[in-house]
N, CA, C and O atoms as a Tripos MOL2 file, in Angstrom:
@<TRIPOS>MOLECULE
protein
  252   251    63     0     0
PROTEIN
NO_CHARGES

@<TRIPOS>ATOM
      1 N         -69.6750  -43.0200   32.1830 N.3       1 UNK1
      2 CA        -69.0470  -43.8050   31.1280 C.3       1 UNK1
      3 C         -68.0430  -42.9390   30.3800 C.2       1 UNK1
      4 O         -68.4280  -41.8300   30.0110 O.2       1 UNK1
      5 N         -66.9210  -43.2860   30.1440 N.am      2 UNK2
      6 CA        -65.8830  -42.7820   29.3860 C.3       2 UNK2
      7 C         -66.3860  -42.6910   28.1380 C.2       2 UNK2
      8 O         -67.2380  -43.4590   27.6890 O.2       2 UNK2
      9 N         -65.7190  -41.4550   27.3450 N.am      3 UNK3
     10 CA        -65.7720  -41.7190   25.5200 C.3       3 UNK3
     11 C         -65.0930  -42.4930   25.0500 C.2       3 UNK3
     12 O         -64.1930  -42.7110   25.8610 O.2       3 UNK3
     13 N         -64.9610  -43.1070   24.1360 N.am      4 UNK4
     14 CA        -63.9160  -43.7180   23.1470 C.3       4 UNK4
     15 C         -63.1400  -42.7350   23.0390 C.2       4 UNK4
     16 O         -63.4400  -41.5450   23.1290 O.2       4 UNK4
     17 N         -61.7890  -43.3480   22.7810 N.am      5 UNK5
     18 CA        -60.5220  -42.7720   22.4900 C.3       5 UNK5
     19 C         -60.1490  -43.6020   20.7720 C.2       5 UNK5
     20 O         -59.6700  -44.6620   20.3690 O.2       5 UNK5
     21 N         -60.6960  -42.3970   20.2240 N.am      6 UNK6
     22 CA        -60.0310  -43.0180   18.6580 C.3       6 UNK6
     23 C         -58.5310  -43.0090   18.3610 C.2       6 UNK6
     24 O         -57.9570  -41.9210   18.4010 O.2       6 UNK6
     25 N         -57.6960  -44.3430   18.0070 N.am      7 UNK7
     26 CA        -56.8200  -44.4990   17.9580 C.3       7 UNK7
     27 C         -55.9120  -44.9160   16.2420 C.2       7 UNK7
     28 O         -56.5520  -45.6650   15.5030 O.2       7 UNK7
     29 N         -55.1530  -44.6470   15.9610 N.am      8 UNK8
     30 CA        -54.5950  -44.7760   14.2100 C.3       8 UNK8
     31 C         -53.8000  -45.8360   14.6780 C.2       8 UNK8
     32 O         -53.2900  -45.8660   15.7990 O.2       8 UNK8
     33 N         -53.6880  -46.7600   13.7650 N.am      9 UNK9
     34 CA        -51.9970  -47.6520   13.6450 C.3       9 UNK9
     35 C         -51.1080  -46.2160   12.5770 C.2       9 UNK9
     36 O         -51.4230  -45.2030   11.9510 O.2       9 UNK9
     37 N         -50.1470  -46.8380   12.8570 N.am     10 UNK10
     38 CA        -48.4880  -46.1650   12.2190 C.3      10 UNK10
     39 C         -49.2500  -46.0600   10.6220 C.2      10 UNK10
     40 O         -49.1390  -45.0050    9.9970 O.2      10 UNK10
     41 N         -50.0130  -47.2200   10.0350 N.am     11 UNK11
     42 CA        -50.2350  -46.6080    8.6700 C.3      11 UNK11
     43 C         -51.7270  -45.8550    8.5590 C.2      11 UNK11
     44 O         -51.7790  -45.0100    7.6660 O.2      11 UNK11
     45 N         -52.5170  -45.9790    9.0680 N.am     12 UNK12
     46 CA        -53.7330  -45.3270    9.0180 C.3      12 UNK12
     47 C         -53.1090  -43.5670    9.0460 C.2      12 UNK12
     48 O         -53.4940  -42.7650    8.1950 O.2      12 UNK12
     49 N         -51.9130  -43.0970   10.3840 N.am     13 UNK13
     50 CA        -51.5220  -42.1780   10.4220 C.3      13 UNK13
     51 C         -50.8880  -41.4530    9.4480 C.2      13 UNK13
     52 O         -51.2400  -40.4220    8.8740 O.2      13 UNK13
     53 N         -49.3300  -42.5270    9.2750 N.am     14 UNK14
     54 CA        -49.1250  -42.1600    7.5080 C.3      14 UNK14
     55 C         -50.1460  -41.4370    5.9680 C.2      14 UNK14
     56 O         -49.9770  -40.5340    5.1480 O.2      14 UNK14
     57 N         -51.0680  -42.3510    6.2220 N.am     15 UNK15
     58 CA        -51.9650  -41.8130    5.1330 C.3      15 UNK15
     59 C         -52.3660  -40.9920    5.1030 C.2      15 UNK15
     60 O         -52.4750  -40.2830    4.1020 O.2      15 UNK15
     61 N         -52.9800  -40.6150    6.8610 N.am     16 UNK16
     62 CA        -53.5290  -38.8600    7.0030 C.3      16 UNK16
     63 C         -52.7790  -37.5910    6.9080 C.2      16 UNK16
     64 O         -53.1610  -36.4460    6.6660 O.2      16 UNK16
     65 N         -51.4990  -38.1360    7.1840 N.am     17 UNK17
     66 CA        -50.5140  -37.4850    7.1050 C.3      17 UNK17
     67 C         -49.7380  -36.9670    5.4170 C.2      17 UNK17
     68 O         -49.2190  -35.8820    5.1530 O.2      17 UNK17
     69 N         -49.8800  -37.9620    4.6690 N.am     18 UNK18
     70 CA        -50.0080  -37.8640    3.4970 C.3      18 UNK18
     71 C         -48.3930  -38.6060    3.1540 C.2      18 UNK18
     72 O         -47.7390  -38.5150    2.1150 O.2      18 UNK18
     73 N         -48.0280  -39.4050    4.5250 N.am     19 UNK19
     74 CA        -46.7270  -39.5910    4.5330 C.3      19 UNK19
     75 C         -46.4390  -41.4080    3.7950 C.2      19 UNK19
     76 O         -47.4300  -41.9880    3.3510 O.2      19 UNK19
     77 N         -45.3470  -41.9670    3.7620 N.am     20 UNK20
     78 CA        -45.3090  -43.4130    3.5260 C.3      20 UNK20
     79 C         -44.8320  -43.6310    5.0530 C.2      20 UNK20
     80 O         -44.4060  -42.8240    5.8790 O.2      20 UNK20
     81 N         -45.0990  -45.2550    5.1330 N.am     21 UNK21
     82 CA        -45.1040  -45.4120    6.4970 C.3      21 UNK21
     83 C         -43.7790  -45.2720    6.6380 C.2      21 UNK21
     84 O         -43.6370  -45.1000    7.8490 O.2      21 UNK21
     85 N         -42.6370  -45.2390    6.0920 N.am     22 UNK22
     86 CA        -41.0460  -45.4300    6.0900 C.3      22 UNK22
     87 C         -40.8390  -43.8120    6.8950 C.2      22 UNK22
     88 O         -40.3140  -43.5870    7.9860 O.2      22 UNK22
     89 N         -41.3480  -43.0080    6.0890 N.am     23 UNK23
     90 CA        -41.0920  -41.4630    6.2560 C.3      23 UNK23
     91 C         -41.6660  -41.2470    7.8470 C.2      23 UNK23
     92 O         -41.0830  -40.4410    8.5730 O.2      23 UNK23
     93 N         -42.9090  -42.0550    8.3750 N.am     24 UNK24
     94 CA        -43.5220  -41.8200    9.8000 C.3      24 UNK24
     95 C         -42.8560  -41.9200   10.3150 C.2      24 UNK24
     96 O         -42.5760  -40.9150   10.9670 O.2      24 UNK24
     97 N         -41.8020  -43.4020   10.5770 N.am     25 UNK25
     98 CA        -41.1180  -44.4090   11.1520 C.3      25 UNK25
     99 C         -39.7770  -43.0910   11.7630 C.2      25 UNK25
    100 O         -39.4370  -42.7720   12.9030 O.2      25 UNK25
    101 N         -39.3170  -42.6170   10.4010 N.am     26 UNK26
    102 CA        -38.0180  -41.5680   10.3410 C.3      26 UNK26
    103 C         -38.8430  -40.6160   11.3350 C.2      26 UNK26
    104 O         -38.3610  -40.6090   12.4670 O.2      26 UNK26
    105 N         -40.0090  -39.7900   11.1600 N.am     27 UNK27
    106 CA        -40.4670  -38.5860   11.9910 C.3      27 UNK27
    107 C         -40.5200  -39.2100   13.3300 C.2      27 UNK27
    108 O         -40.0890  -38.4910   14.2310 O.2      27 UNK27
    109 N         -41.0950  -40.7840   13.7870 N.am     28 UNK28
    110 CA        -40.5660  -40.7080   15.0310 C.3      28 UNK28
    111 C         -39.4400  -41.0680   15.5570 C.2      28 UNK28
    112 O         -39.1800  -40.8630   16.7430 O.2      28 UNK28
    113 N         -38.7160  -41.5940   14.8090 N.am     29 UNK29
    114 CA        -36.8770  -41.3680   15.5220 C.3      29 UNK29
    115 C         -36.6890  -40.1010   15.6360 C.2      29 UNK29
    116 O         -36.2850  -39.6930   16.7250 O.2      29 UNK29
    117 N         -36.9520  -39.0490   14.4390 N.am     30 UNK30
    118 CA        -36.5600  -37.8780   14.8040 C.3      30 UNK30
    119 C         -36.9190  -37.0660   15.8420 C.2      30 UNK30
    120 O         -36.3800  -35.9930   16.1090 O.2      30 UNK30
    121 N         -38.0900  -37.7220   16.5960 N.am     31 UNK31
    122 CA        -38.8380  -37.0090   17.1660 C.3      31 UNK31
    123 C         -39.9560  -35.8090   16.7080 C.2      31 UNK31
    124 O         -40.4350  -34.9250   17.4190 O.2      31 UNK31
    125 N         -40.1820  -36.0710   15.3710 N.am     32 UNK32
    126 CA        -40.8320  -34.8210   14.8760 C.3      32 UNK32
    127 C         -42.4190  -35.1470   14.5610 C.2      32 UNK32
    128 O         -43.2170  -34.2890   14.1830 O.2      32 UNK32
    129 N         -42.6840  -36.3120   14.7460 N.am     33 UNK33
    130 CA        -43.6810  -37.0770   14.4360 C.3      33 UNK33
    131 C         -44.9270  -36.5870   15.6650 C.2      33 UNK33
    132 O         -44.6680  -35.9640   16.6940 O.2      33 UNK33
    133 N         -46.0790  -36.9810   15.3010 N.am     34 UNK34
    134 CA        -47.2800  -36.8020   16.4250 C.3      34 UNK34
    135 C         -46.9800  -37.9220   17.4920 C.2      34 UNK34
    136 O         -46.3970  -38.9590   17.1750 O.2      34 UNK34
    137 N         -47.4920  -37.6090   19.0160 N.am     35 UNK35
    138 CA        -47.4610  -38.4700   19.7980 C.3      35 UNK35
    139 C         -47.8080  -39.8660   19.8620 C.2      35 UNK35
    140 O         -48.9980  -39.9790   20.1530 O.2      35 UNK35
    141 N         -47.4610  -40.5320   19.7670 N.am     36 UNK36
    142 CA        -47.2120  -42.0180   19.8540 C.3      36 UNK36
    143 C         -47.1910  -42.6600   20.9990 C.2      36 UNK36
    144 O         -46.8020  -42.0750   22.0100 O.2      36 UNK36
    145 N         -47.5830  -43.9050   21.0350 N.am     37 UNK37
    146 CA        -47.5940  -44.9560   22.3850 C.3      37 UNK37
    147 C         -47.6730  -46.3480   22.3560 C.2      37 UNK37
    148 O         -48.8600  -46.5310   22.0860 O.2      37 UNK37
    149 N         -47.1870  -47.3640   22.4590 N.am     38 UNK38
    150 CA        -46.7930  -48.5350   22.2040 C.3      38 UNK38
    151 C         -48.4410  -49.4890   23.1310 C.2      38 UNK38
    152 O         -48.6970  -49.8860   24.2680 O.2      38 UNK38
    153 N         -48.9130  -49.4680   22.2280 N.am     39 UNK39
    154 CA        -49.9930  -50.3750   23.1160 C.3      39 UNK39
    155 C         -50.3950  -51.6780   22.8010 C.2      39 UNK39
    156 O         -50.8010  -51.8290   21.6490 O.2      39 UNK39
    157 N         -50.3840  -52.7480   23.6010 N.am     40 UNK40
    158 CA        -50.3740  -54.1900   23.0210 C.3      40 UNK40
    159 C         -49.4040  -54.6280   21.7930 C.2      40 UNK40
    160 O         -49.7480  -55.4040   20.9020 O.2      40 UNK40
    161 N         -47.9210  -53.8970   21.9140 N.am     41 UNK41
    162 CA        -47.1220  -54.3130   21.5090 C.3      41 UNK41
    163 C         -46.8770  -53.5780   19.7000 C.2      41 UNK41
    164 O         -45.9180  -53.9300   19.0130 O.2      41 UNK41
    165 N         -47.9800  -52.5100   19.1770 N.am     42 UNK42
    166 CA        -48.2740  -51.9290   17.9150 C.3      42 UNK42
    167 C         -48.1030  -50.0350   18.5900 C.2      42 UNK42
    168 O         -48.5390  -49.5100   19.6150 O.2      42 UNK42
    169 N         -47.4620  -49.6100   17.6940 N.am     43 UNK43
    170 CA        -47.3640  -47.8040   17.8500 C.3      43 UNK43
    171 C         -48.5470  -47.3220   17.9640 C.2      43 UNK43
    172 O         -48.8960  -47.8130   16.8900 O.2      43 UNK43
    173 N         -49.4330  -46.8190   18.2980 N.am     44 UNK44
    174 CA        -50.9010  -46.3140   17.8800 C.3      44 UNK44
    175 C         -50.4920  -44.5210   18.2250 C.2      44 UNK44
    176 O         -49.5130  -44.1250   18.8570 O.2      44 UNK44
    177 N         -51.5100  -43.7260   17.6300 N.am     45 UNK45
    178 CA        -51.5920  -42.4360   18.0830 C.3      45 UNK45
    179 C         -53.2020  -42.1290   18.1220 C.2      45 UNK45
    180 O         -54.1330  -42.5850   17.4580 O.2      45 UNK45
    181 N         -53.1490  -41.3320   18.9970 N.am     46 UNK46
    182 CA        -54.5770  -40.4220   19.0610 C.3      46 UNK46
    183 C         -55.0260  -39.8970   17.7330 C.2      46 UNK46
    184 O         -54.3610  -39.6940   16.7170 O.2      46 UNK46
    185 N         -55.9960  -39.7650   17.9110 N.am     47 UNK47
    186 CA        -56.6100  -38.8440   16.4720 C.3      47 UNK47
    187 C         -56.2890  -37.2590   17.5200 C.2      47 UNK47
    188 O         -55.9410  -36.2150   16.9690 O.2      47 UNK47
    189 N         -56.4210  -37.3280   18.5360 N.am     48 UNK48
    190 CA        -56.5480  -35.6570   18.9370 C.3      48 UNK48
    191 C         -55.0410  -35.2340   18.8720 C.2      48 UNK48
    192 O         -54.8310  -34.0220   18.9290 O.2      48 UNK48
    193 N         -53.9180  -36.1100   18.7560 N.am     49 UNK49
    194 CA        -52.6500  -36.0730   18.9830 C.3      49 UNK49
    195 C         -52.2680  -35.8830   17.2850 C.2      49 UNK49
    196 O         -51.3420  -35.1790   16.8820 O.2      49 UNK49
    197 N         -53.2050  -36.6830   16.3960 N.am     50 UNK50
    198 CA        -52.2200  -36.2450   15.3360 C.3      50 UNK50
    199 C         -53.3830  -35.1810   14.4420 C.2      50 UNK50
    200 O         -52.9670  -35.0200   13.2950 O.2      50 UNK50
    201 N         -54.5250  -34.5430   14.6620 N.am     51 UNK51
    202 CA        -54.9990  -33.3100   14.8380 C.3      51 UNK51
    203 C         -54.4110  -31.8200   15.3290 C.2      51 UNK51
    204 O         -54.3860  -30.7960   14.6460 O.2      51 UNK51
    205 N         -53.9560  -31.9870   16.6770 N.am     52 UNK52
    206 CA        -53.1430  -31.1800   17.0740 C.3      52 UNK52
    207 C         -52.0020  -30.7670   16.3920 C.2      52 UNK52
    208 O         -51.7340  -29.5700   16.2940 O.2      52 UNK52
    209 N         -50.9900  -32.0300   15.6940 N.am     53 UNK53
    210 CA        -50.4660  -31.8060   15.2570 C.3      53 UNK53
    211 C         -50.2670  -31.2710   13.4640 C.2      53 UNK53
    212 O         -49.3550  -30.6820   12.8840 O.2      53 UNK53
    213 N         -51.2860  -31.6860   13.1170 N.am     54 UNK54
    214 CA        -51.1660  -30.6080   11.6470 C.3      54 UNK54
    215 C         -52.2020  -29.1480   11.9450 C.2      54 UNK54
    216 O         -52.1040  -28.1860   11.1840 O.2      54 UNK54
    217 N         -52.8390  -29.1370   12.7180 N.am     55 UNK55
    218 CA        -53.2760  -27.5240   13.2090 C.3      55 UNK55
    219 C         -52.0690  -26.9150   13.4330 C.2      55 UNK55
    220 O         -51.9130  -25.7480   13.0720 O.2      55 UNK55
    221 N         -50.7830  -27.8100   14.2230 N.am     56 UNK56
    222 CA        -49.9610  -26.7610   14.4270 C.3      56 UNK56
    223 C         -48.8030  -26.2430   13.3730 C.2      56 UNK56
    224 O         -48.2700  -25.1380   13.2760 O.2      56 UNK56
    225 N         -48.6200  -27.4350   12.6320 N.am     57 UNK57
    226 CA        -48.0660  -26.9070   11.3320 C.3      57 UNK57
    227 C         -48.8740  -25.7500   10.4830 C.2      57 UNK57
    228 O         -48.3230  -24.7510   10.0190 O.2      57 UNK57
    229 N         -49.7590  -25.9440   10.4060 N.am     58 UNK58
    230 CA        -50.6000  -25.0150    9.5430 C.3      58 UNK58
    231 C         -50.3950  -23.1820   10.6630 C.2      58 UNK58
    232 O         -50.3490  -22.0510   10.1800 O.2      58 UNK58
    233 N         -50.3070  -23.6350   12.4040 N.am     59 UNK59
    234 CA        -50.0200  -22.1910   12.6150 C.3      59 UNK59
    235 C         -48.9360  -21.6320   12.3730 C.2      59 UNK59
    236 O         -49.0100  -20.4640   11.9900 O.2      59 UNK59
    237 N         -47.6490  -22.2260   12.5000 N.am     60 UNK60
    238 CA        -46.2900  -22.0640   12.3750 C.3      60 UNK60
    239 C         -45.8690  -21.3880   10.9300 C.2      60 UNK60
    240 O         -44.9690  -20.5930   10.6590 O.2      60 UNK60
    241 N         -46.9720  -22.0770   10.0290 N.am     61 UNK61
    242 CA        -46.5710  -22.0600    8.6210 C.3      61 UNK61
    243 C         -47.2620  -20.6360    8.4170 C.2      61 UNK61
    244 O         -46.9940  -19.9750    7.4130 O.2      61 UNK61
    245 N         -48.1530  -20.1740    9.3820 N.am     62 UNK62
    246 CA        -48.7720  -18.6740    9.0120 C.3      62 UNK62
    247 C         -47.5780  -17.7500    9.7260 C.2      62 UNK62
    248 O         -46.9580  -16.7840    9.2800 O.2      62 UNK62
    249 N         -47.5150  -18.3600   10.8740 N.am     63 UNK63
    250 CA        -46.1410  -16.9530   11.7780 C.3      63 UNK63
    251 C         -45.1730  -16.8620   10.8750 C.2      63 UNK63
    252 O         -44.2070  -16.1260   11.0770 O.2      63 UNK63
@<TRIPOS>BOND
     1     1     2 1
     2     2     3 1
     3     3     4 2
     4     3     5 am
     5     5     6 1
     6     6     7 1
     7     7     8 2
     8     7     9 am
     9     9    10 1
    10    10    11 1
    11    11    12 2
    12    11    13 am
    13    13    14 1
    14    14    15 1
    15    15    16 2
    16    15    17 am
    17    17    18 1
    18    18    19 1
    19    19    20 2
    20    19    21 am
    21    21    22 1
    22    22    23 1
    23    23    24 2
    24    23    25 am
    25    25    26 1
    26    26    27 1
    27    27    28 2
    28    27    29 am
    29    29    30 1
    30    30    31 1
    31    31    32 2
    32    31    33 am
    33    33    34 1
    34    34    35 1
    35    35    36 2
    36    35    37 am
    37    37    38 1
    38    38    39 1
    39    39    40 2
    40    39    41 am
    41    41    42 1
    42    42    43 1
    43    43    44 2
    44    43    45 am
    45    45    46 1
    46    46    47 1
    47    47    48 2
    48    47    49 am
    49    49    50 1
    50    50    51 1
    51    51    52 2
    52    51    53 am
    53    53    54 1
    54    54    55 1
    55    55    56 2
    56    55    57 am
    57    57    58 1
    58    58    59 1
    59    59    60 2
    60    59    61 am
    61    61    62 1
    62    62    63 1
    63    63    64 2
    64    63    65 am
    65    65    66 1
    66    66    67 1
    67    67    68 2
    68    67    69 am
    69    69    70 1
    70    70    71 1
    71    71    72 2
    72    71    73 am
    73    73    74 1
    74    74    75 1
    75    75    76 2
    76    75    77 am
    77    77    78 1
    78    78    79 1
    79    79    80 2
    80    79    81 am
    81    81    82 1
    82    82    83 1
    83    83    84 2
    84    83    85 am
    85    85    86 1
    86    86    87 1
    87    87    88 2
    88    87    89 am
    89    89    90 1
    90    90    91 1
    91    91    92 2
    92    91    93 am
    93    93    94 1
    94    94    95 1
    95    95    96 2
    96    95    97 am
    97    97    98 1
    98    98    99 1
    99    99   100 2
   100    99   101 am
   101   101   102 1
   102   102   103 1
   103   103   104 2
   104   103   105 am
   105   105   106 1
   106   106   107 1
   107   107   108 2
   108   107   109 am
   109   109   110 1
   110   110   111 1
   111   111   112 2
   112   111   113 am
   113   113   114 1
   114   114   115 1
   115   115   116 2
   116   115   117 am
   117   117   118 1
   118   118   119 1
   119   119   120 2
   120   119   121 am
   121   121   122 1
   122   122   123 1
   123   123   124 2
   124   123   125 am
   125   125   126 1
   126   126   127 1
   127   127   128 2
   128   127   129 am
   129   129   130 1
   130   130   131 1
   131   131   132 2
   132   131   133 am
   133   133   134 1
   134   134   135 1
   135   135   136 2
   136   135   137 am
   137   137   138 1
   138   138   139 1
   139   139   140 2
   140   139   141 am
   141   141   142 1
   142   142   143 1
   143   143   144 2
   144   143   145 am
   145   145   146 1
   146   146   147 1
   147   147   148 2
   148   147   149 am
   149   149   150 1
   150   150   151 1
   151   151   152 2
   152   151   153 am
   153   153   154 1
   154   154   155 1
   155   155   156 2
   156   155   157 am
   157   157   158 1
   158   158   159 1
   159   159   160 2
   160   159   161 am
   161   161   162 1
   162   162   163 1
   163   163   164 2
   164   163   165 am
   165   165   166 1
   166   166   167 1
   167   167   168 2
   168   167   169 am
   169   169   170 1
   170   170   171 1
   171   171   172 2
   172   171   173 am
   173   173   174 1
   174   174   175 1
   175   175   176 2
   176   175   177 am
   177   177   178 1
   178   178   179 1
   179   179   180 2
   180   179   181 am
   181   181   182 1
   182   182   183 1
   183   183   184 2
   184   183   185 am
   185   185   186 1
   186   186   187 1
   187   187   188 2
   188   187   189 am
   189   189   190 1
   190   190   191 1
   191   191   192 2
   192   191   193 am
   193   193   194 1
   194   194   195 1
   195   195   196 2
   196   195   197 am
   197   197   198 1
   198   198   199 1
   199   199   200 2
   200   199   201 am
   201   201   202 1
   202   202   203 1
   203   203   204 2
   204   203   205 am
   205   205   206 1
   206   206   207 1
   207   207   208 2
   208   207   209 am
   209   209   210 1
   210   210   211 1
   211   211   212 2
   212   211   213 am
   213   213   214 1
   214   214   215 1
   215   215   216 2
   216   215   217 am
   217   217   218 1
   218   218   219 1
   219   219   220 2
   220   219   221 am
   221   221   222 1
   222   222   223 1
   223   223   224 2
   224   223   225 am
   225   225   226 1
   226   226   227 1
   227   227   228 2
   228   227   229 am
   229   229   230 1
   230   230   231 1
   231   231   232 2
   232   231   233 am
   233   233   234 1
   234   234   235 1
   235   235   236 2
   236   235   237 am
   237   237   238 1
   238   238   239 1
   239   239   240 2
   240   239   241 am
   241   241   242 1
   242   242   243 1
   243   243   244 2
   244   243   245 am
   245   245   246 1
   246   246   247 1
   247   247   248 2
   248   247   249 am
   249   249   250 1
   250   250   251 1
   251   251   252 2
@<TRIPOS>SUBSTRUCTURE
     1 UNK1         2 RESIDUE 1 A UNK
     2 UNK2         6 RESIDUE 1 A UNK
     3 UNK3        10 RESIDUE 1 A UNK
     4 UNK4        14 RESIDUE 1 A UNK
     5 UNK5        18 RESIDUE 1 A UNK
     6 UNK6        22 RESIDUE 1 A UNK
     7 UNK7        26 RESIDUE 1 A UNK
     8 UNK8        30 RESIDUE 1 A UNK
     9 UNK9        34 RESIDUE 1 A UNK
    10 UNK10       38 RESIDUE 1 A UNK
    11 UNK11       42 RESIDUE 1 A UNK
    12 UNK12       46 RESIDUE 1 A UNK
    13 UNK13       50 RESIDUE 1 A UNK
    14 UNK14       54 RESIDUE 1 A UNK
    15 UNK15       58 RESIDUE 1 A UNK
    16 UNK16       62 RESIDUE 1 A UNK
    17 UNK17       66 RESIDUE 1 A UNK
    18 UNK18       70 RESIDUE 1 A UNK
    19 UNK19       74 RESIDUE 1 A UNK
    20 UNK20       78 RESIDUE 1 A UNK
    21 UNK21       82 RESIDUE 1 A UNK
    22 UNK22       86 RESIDUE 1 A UNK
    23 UNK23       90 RESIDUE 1 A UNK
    24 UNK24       94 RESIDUE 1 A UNK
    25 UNK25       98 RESIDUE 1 A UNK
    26 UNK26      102 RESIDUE 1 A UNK
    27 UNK27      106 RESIDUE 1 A UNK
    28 UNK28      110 RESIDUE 1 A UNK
    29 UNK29      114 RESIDUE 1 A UNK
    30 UNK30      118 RESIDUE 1 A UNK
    31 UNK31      122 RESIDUE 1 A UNK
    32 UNK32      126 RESIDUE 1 A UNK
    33 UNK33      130 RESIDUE 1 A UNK
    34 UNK34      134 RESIDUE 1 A UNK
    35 UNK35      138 RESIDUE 1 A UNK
    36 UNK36      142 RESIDUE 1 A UNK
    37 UNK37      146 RESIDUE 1 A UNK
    38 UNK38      150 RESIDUE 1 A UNK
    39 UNK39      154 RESIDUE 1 A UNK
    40 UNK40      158 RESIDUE 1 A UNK
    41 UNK41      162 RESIDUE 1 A UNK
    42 UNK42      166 RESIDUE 1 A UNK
    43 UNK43      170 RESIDUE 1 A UNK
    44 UNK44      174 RESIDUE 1 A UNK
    45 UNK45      178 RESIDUE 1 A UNK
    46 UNK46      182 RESIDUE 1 A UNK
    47 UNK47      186 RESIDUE 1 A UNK
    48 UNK48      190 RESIDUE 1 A UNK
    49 UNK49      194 RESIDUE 1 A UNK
    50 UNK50      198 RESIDUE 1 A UNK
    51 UNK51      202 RESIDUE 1 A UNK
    52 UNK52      206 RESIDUE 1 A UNK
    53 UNK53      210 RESIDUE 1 A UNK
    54 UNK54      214 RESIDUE 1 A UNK
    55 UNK55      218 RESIDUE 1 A UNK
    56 UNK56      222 RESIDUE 1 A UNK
    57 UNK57      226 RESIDUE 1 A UNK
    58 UNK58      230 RESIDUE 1 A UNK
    59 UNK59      234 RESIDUE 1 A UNK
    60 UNK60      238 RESIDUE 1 A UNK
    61 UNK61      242 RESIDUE 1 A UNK
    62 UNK62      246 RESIDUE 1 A UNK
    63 UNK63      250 RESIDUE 1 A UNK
């Protein structure tokens, strides 16, 4: 049996992010945003995708 794959909408992410959803929207045009994927027609992201991604701010921000 597979695990669940925990998944955010665009604002659940925003919030963890500490972002407004407007500012998400901009990080993924810019491309700067956590990985994203269009599923049943709504953006969703991984929790391990947008995990990854503030671990890696936090390493960058130490180098």
């Amino acid at each position: 049996m597979e695990s669940a794959i925990a998944l955010y909408t665009l604002s659940e992410t925003a919030k963890r992010l500490r972002k407004s959803d407007a500012q998400l929207r901009w990080m993924i045009h810019q491309g700067t945003a956590p990985k994203s994927a269009l599923i049943g027609g709504r953006r969703m992201f991984r929790e391990s995708d947008v995990v990854d991604f503030i671990n890696k701010a936090f390493a960058e921000d130490v180098a």
